[in-house]
C-alpha positions as CSV (number, residue, x, y, z in Angstrom):
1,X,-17.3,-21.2,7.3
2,X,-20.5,-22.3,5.9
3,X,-21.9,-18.9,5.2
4,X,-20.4,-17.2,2.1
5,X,-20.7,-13.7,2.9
6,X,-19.1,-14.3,6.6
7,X,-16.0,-15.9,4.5
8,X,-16.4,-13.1,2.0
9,X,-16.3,-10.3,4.7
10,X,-13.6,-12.2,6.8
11,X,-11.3,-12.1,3.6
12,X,-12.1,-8.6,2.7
13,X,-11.6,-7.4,6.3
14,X,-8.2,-9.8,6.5
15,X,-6.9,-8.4,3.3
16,X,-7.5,-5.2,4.3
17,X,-5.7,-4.9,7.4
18,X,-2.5,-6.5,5.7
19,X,-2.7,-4.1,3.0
20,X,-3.1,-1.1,5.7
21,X,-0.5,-2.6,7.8
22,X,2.0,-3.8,5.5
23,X,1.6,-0.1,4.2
24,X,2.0,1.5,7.6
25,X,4.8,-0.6,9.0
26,X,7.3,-0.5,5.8
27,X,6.6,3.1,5.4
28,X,7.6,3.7,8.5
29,X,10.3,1.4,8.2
30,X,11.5,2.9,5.4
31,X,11.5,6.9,7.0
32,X,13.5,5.5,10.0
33,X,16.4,3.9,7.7
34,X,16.8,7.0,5.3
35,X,17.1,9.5,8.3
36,X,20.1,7.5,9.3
37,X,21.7,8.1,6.1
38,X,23.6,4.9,6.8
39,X,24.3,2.7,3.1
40,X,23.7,-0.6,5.1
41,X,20.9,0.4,7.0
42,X,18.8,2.0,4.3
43,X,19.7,-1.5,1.8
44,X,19.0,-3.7,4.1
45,X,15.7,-2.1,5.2
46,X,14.6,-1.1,1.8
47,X,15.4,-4.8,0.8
48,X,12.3,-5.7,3.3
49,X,10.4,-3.6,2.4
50,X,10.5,-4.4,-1.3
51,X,10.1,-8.0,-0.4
52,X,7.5,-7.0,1.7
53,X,5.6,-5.1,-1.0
54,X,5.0,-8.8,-3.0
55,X,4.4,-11.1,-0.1
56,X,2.2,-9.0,1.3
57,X,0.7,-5.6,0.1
58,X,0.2,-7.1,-3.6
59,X,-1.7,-10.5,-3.2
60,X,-4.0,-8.3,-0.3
61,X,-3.9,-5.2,-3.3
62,X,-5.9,-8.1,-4.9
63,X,-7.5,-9.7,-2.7
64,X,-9.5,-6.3,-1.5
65,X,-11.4,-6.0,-4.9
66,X,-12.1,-9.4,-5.9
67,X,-13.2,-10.1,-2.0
68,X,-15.4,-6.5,-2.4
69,X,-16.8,-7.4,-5.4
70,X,-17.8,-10.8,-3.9
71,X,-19.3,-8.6,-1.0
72,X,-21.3,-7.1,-3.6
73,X,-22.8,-9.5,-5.0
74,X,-23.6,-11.5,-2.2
75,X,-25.2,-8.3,-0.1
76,X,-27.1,-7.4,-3.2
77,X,-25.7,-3.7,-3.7
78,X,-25.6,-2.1,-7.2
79,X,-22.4,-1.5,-8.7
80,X,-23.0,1.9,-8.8
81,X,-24.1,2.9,-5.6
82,X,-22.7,6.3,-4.5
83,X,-20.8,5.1,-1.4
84,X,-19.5,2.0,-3.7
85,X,-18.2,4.9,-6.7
86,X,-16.4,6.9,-4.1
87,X,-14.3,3.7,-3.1
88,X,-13.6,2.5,-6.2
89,X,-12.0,6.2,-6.8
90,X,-10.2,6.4,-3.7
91,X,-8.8,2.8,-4.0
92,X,-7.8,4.0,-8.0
93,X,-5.9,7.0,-6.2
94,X,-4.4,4.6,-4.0
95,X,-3.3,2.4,-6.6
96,X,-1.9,5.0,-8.8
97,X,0.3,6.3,-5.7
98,X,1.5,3.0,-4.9
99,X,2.5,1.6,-8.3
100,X,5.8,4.6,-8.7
101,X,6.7,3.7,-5.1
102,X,7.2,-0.3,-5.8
103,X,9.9,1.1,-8.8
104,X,11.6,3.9,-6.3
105,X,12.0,2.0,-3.3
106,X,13.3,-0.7,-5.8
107,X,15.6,1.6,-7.4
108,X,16.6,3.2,-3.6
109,X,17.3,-0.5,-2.4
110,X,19.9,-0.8,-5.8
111,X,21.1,2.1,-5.1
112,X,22.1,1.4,-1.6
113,X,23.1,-1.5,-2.8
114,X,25.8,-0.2,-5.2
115,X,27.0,2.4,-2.7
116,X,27.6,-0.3,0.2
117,X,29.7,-2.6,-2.6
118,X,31.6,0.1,-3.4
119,X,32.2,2.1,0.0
120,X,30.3,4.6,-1.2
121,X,28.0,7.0,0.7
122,X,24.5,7.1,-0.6
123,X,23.6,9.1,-3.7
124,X,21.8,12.1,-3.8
125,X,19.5,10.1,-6.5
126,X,18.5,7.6,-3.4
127,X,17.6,11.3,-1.2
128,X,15.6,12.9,-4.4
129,X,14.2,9.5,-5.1
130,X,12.9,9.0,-1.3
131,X,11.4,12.1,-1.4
132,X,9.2,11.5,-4.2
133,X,8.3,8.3,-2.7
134,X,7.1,10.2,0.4
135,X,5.5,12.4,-1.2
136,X,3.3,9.3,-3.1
137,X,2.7,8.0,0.6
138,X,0.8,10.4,2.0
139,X,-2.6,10.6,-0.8
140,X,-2.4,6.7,-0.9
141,X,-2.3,7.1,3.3
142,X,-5.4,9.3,2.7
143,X,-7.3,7.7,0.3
144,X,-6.9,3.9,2.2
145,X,-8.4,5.7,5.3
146,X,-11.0,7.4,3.2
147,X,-12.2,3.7,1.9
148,X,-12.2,2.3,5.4
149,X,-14.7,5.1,6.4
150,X,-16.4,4.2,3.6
151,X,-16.8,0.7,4.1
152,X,-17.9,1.4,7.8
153,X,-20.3,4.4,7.3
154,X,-21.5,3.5,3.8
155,X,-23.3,7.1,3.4
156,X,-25.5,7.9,0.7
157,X,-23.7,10.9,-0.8
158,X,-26.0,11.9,-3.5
């Protein structure tokens, strides 16, 4: 592409949809293993999903700033417009949700881990831990979607 803010918008947009998709897709992934209760479904699956979490979600987690900020610049906005504020706060709350989940669903995925070398059924800890990490889900869910209004309807809210 010859036109910066075309390649700029194209990554942004790109990066954006893995990150929302990634994020959709494993979540649900992950709901649908732990309501089987089954060791070697909920390892195997959380084991995806973990490895999903770097090959995807992360290098688009970082790709959706630096691509915005280069949207920015290019488009000419201030920093500090309102619309631009509100986004960087949601994508924050986002981030703070999703940084404990990458731990638990790592610590789920051991722990199914340890239960299927050992015959074990899967620990209580896995059940509290899953919980938490739905919990997390659901204001990262919330503040994603809030940004991609944002980005589309870039209000003046002041």
């Amino acid at each position: 592409m010859d036109d910066p803010y075309l390649l700029a918008r194209w990554l942004h947009i790109l990066s954006s949809t893995v990150l929302f998709g990634t994020g959709i897709g494993t979540a649900f992934q992950m709901v649908w293993a732990m309501r089987t209760g089954k060791v070697e479904t909920v390892h195997s699956v959380a084991s995806g999903v973990v490895w999903a979490d770097w090959l995807f979600t992360t290098p688009a987690g970082i790709a959706q700033p630096l691509t915005g900020l280069w949207l920015i610049y290019i488009a000419g906005y201030s920093l500090a417009e309102p619309w631009l504020l509100a986004t960087y706060a949601l994508y924050l709350l986002a981030f703070i949700c999703w940084a404990p989940v990458v731990h638990l669903q790592i610590r789920i995925r051991d722990l199914a881990g340890e239960a299927l070398a050992t015959g074990a059924p899967l620990p209580a800890e896995a059940n509290c831990l899953y919980r938490i990490w739905f919990a997390l889900g659901w204001p990262a869910f919330a503040a994603l979607t809030g940004v991609f209004w944002l980005m589309v309807a870039r209000p003046a809210l002041w």
